[in-house]
N, C-alpha and C positions, 0 to 999 in steps of 0.2 A: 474629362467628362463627356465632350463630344464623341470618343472612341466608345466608352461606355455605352451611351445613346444608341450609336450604331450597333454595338453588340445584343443591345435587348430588342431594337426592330428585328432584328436580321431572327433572333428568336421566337416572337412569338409571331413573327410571318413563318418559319419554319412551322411550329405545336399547329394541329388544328384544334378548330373549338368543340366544345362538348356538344354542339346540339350537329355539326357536320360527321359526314364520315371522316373528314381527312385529305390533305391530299397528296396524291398521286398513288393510293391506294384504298381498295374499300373495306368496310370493317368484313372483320373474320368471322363475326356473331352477333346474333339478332336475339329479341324476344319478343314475343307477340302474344297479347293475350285475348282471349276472348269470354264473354257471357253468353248464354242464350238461355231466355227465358220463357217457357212454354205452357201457356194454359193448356192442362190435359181437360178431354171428354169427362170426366168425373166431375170437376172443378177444383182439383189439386192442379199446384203449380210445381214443374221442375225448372230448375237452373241447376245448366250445365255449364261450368268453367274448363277452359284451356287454358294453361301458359304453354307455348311454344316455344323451345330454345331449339335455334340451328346453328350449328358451328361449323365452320370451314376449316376441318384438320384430321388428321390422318390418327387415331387414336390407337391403332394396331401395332405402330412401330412405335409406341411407348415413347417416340423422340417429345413429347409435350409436357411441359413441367410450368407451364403461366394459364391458370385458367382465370374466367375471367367471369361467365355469365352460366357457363357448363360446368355444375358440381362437381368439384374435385373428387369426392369420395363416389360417384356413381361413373367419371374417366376413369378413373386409375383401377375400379373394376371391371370395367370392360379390357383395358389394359390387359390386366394380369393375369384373367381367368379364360381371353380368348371368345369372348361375350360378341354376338353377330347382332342378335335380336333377344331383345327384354320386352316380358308382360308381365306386370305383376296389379293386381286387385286387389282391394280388401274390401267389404263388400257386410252392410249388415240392413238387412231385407230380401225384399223379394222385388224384382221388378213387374208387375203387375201385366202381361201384354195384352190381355182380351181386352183390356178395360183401357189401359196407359196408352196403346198405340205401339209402335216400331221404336224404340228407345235409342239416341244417338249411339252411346255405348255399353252395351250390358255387359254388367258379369256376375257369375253366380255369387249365390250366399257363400260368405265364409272366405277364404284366400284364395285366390288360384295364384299360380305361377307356372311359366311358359315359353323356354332359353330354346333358341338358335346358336349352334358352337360354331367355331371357326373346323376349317376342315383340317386346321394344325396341330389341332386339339387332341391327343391321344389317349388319354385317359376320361371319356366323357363322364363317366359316372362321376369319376372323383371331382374333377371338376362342377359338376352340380350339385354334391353334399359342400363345399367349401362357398358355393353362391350361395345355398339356402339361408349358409349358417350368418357369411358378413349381410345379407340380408337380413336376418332375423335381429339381430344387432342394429341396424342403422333403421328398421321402418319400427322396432320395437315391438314384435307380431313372432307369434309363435310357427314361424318358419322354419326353425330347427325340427321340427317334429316331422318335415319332408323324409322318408326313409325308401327302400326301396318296395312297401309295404304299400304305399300309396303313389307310386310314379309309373306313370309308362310312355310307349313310346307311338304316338298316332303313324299313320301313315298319309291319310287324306285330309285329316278337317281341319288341321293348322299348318298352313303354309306360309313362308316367309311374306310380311308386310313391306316390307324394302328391298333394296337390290339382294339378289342373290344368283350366286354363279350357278348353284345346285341346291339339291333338293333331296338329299339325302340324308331321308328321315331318321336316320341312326345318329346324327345330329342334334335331333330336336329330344327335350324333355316335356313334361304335362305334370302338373302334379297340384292334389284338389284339397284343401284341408275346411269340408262344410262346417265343422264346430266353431272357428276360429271367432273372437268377437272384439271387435272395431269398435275403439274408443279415442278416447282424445288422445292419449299416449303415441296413437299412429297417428292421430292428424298434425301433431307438435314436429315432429321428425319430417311427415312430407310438406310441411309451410316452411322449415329453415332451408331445403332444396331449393325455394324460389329465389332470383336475383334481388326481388327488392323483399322480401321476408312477406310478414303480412303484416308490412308500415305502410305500403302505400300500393295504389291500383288497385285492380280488380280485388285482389287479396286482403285489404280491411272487410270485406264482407265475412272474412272467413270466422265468425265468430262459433269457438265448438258448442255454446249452448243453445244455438239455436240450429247450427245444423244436426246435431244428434236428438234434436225434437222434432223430429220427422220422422215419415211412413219408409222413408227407402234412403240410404244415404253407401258412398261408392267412391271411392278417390284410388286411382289407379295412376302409374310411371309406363310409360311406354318409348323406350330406345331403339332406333333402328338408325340402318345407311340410307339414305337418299341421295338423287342426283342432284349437281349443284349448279347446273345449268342445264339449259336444252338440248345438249349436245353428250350430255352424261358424261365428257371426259372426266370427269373427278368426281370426288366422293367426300359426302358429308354426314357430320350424324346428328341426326334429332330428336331431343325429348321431349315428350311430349305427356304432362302432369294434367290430369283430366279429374275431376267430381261433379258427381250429379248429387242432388238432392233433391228430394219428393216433398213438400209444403205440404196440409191439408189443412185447409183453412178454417173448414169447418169445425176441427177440433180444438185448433188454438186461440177459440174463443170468438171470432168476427163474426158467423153467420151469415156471411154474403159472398161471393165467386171475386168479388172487387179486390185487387192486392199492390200493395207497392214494395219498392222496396225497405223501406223502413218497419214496415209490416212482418214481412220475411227475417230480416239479417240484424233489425234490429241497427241498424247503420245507414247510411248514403254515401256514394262516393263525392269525393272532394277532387283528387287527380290525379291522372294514370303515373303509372311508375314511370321513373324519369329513365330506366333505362331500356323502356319497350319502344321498337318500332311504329308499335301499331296497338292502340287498346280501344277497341272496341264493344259496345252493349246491343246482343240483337234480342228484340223482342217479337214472336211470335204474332202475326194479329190477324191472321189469314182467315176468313170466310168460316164460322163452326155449325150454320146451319144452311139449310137449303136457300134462304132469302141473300145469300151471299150478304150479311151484313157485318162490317167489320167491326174489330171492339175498336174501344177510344180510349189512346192512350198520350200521357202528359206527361213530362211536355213535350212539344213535337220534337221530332225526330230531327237528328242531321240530315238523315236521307232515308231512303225506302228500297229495298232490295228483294227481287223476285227469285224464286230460283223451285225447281224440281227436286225435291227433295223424298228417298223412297216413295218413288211414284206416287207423291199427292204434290200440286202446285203452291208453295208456299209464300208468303207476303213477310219480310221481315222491319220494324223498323229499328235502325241502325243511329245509336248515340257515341261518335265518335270522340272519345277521350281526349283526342290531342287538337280537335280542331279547338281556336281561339275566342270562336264564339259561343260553344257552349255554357260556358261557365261566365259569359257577360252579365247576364241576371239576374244569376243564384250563384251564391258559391259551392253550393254543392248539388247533387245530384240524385234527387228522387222520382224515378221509372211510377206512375202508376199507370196499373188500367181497370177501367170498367168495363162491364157489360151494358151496351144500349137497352138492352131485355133482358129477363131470365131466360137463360139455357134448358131448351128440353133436354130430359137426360134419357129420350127413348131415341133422339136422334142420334148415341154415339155413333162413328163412324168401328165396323171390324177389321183389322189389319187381315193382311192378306195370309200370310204365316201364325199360327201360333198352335201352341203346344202345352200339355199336360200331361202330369204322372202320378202314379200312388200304386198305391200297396195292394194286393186283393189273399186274399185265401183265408183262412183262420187256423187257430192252434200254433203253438209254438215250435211245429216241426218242418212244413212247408210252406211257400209261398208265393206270390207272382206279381212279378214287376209289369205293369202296363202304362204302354206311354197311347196317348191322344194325338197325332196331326193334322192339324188341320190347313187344307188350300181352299180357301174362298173367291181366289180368282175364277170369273164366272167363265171366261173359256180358256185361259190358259194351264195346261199343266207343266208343272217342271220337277227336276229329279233334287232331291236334297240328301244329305249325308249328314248320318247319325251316329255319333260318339257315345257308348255305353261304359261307365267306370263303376266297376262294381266290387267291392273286398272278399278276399280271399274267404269270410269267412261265414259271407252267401253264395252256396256251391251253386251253380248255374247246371242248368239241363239243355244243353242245347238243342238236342232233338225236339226242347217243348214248343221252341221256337216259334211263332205263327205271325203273319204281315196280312191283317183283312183291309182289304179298303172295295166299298162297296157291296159288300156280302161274297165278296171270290177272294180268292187267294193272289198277295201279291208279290212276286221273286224279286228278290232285290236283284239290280246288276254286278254290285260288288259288295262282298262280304269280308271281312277280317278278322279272326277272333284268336286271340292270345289267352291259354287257359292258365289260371289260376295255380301258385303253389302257395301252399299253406304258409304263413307268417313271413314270404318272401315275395311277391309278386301280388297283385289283383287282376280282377279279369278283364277283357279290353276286347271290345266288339265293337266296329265299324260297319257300315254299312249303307250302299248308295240307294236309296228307294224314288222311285217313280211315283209323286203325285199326282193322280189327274185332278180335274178344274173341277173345282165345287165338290169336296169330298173330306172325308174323316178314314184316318188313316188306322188304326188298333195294332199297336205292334204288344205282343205279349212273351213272356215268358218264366217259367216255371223255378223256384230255385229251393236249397235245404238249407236251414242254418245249421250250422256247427255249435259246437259246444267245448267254451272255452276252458285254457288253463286258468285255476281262481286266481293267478297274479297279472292276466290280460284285461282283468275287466276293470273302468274306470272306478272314481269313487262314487259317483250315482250312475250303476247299472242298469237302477229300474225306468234313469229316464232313456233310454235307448240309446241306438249307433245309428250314426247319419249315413247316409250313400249320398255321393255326390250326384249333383245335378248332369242331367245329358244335356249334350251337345249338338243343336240344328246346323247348320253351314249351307245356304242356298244361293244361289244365284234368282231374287226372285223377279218375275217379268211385270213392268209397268207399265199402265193403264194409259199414262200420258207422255209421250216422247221426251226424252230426257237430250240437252244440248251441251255438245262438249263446254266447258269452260276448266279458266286459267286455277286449275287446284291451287298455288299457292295466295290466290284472291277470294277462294270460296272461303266460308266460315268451315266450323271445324268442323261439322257434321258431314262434307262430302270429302274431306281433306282423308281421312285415314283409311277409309274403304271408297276408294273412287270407283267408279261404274265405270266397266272393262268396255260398252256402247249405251248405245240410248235408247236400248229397248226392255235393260234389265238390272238390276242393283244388289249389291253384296249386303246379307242379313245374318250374321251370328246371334241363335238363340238360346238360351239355358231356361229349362225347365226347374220345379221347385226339387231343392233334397227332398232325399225321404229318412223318415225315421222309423226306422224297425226294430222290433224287441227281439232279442236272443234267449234261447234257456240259462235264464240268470237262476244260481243256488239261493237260498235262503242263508244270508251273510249272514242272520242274527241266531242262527244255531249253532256256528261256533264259539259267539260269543256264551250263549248259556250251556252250555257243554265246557267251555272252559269254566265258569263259574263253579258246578256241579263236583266238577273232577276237583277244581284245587278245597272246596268244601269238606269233599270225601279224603281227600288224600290229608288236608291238616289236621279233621279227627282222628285218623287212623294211625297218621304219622304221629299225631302228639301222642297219644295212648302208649303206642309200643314206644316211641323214645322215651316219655317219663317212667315207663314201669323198666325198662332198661337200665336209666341212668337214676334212680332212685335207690338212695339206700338205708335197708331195716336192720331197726334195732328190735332184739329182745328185752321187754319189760321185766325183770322178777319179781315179784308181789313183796309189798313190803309189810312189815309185822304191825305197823303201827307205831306211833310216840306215846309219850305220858298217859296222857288223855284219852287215848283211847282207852291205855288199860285199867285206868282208875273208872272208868266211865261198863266197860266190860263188869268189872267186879262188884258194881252198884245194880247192874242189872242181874247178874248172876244172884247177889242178895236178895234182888226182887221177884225175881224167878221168872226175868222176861230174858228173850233168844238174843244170844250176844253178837254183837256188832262182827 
C-alpha cells in the first residue's frame, strides 16, 4: 500500500493541472476570444467577435496527427492542398461606410474567397478547384460554383497577411460569387470549428435568429503563418474566425439608441470557455459628439483601455471573462449602455475613404460602370489601388477609360488589365491612383453586353447578373499619431492589419455589387409555340392517321322484310308512293 502511495504522488506531481501550462514545457496552443461592441453614428450597434486559435506546429510536413484546439478538417487541408494563406467570407449585406464608419473587417456581399499556395504547389489551378470544392462541403455554401469563369489572379491589392518568403502572385487565387446567400446552414458548420462549440463563452451569443435579424451580418475563417516569438525563429499558424453583426434597434421594436446585451442576442454571458487563454468584452464608449461626453455603461468595467484606432482616439471598456470578480454579484453578464442625451444625427463623423458604384447609360445594348472616391482628408493626399472584376459577358472598352478628379484628368501610376475570354476568363483591371486631400475621384468606363446561349441564363433572368463588388486597398494617413504597441495585447481590430508606423493605417474597401440586365429572350414564346405546334400536329396527325388506319365497308341496300312488303302492297291498293 505504501509502494502504491508513492506511485500515485510521484504521478500526479508528474500530470499538470488543467488551469497551468505544465511543467517543464509550455502549451502548444492557445485560444483567445474577443467581443467588441460599437455604437455606430446612425444608432445601430455592431458586435464584432473573434476566436483566436494559435498553434505552435509545423502543419506543412503533414508530420501532425493529435489536434487539439486547431480543426482537424481546416489542418489536414492546409496539409494536403499546400494552403499558405486562407480568406474566406460569407457575407449577406452591405456594409454601409458613409454612414457606419471604417468597419473592423469588411467583406463584400455574397462569398469571396482568397488562397496563398505554397511555392511547392505545381498545379495551382487544380489545386484551388479541389479547395473550393472540400470547402463547399464543410462551410455548406455554394463554392463549388468557383470555376475559371469567375477567378483571377491580382497582382497588387492582396498581398500576403502573414510571413511570406515571396510574393509571387501566380500563387495567389481571388474569386467573387456576389449571388451567394448566407444562412444558418453556414453559421451551423462555422460554430462546430470552435473549441468550445457554442456551449460556452463568447459563443452562447451566437444565436441564428437573432443574428440573421439584422441590417449586415459577416462571419469569415482567416488562416495564416505567424511568428512565434520575437525573434521569428519558428513558425506558427493562426486562425482566426471573425463575425460582425449590424443591430438596428430602431426596427426591432425599442425606439431608443439604449441596448444591452440581452436586448441584442437575446442571451448573457455566464462564463468564458474553459479552454481560452483570454476572453475578453470590449465595448466602445469613446466621446460621439463635440462636448466629449462619454456614454454610461453597466456594470462597470474591469478596466478601461485607450488605443488609436484608424486614426480616431478611441475609449474601450474592457469586461474580462476570467477575472474572479466579475461574476461575484451576478451570475451572469449583462453589458448595457445608454446615452446621457439624445444623439444628433447631423453630428456623424465622415471616414476619411469611402466609396461608391452604379450603373449609368440606358438600353439594353451599352453601358457604364462608374465608381465614386472619395479622400476627405483636409490636407493629406494618398495613392490607393483599385481592383475591378468584371464577367466576361460585359465586354469592356477600355479606351473609354477616364480618372476625373477635380475637373482634370488623372493618370494612374500603375495599370493592369487582363482582357476577358468569352465563358473562360473575366476581365481584371488594377490600378494605382493618386488621391489628393479633400476630393472626389470619378473613374468611368464604358462596356456592351453580350448576348447569351438560352441554356447560360439562370432560372430568373429578368431579375438580372450581379458584378462583383471593387476593391479599395490604401495605406490611409492619420490625423492623430498612432503608438507602436504589443499586437498580440491589442484587441482584434489592430491585430490583422497592423499599421506599418504611426503616421498611417491599412484600410480594405468593397464597394456595393451591381446588378445589370442582359438581352434576356422572351422564355414564355417557346412555351406557346410549343403548345401551338403540338395543337396543330395532333389534329393533323389524328386526321391522316384515322383515315389511314380506318377501315370501309360497302353497304348493299337491302329489299326489305315482310312488312315492308305487305305494307308496300296496302299502299299500292291505295294509290299512295311506295316505301
Amino acid at each position: 500500500m505504501a509502494a502504491a502511495a508513492v506511485l500515485l504522488l510521484l504521478l500526479l506531481a508528474a500530470c499538470p493541472s488543467p488551469g497551468r501550462a505544465g511543467t517543464g514545457r509550455e502549451r502548444r496552443d492557445e485560444l483567445r476570444e474577443e467581443l467588441l461592441l460599437s455604437p455606430l453614428p446612425t444608432g445601430d450597434v455592431a458586435a464584432t467577435f473573434q476566436f483566436r486559435t494559435r498553434w505552435d506546429a509545423d502543419l506543412q510536413r503533414g508530420a501532425v496527427s493529435h489536434y487539439r484546439l486547431f480543426p482537424k478538417a481546416l489542418g489536414r487541408l492546409v496539409a494536403a492542398l499546400g494552403v499558405r494563406e486562407l480568406h474566406l467570407a460569407l457575407t449577406q449585406g452591405f456594409w454601409r461606410t458613409r454612414f457606419w464608419g471604417q468597419p473592423p473587417l469588411q467583406a463584400p456581399a455574397g462569398a469571396e474567397l482568397w488562397v496563398w499556395f505554397q511555392p511547392t504547389v505545381t498545379d495551382v489551378d487544380k489545386a484551388w478547384k479541389e479547395l473550393s470544392n472540400i470547402l463547399s462541403g464543410i462551410f455548406c455554401a455554394s463554392l463549388n460554383f468557383i470555376d475559371s469563369t469567375n477567378t483571377v489572379i491580382p497582382t497588387a491589392s492582396f498581398k500576403p497577411l502573414g510571413l511570406a518568403n515571396g510574393t509571387d502572385h501566380h500563387l495567389l487565387r481571388y474569386a467573387v460569387l456576389p449571388r451567394e446567400v448566407v444562412c444558418t446552414e453556414n453559421l451551423t458548420p462555422w460554430k462546430k470549428l470552435l473549441p468550445c462549440g457554442s456551449k460556452a463563452g463568447l459563443a452562447v451569443l451566437l444565436k441564428a435568429e437573432r443574428l440573421f435579424h439584422s441590417s449586415y451580418h459577416s462571419q469569415a475563417v482567416h488562416i495564416r503563418p505567424v511568428c512565434r516569438d520575437a525573434s521569428c525563429m519558428a513558425v506558427s499558424w493562426e486562425l482566426r474566425q471573425t463575425l460582425t453583426v449590424v443591430f438596428d434597434v430602431f426596427s426591432s421594436g425599442q425606439g431608443k439608441k439604449d441596448w444591452s446585451l440581452f436586448k441584442m442576442f437575446s442571451r448573457t454571458l455566464t462564463d468564458a470557455c474553459p479552454l481560452a487563454s483570454q476572453s475578453k468584452v470590449y465595448v466602445d464608449i469613446s466621446p460621439k459628439n463635440k462636448e466629449k461626453e462619454l456614454l454610461e455603461v453597466t456594470p462597470p468595467p474591469t478596466s478601461v483601455h485607450e488605443a488609436v484606432v484608424q486614426g480616431d482616439k478611441k475609449t474601450y471598456a474592457v469586461y474580462d471573462l476570467l477575472s474572479p470578480s466579475l461574476f461575484n454579484t451576478s451570475r451572469s453578464l449583462n453589458v448595457q449602455l445608454k446615452w446621457k442625451r439624445p444623439q444628433d444625427s447631423s453630428e456623424m463623423p465622415i471616414p476619411v475613404l469611402h466609396a461608391q458604384r452604379y450603373v449609368g447609360g440606358y438600353g439594353l445594348q451599352t453601358g457604364e460602370i462608374c465608381t465614386l472616391i472619395y479622400n476627405t482628408h483636409p490636407y493629406r493626399a494618398f495613392p490607393v489601388i483599385l481592383l475591378e472584376t468584371v464577367p466576361w459577358y460585359l465586354r469592356l472598352y477600355v479606351h473609354t477609360l477616364t480618372i476625373i478628379t477635380k475637373g482634370k484628368e488623372n493618370k494612374p501610376s500603375y495599370i493592369h488589365y487582363q482582357p476577358a475570354q468569352d465563358r473562360r476568363r473575366p476581365h481584371l483591371l488594377e490600378m494605382l491612383i493618386q488621391l489628393p486631400a479633400n476630393s472626389v475621384t470619378k473613374i468611368t468606363i464604358q462596356f456592351e453586353r453580350a448576348l447569351l446561349k438560352w441554356t447560360e441564363y439562370p432560372p430568373d433572368p429578368n431579375h438580372g447578373f450581379y458584378v462583383g463588388s471593387s476593391v479599395l486597398s490604401a495605406l490611409v494617413p492619420s490625423v492623430i499619431a498612432m503608438k507602436d504597441v504589443d499586437v498580440e495585447q491589442s484587441p482584434l481590430f489592430t491585430s490583422l492589419f497592423p499599421s506599418s508606423d504611426g503616421s498611417s493605417y491599412f484600410v480594405r474597401l468593397y464597394t456595393e455589387p451591381l446588378l445589370v440586365n442582359l438581352p434576356t429572350p422572351d422564355f414564355s414564346m417557346p412555351y406557346n409555340v410549343i403548345c401551338l405546334t403540338c395543337t396543330v400536329v395532333a389534329v393533323c396527325y389524328g386526321s391522316f392517321y384515322n383515315l389511314l388506319t380506318r377501315t370501309f365497308h360497302v353497304e348493299e341496300p337491302s329489299r326489305g322484310g315482310l312488312a315492308k312488303r305487305l305494307a308496300n302492297v296496302i299502299r299500292k291498293l291505295r294509290g299512295v308512293p311506295l316505301l
